[in-house]
C-alpha positions in Angstrom: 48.7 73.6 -28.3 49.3 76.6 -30.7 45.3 77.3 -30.6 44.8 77.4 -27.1 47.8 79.6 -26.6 46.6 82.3 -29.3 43.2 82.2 -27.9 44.9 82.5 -24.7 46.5 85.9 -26.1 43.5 86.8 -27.7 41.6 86.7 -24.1 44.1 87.0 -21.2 41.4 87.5 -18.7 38.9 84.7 -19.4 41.0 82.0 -19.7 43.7 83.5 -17.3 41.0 83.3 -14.7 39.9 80.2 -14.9 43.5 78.1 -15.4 43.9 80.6 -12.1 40.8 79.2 -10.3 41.1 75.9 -11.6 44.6 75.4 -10.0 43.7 77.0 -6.9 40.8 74.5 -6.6 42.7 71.9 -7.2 45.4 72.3 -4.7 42.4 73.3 -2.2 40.9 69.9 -2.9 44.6 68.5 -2.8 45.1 69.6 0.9 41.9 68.5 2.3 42.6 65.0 0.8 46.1 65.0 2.0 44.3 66.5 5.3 41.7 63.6 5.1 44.7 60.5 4.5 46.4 61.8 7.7 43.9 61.5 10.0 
């Protein structure tokens, strides 16, 4: 927990980007399930 989060400090943009990318993909993949069950 401490590691990641001073490796987090130490490169903001990197791992910013890809927690960033990650969650949108997830919520993307999210709605087209939630999409999916309602049909």
């Amino acid at each position: 927990m401490t590691e990641k989060a001073m490796s987090a400090k130490e490169q903001p943009s990197a791992d910013g980007c890809r927690l960033l990318f990650a969650s949108k993909l997830n919520n993307t993949i999210e709605l087209f399930r939630f999409q999916g069950h309602n049909r």
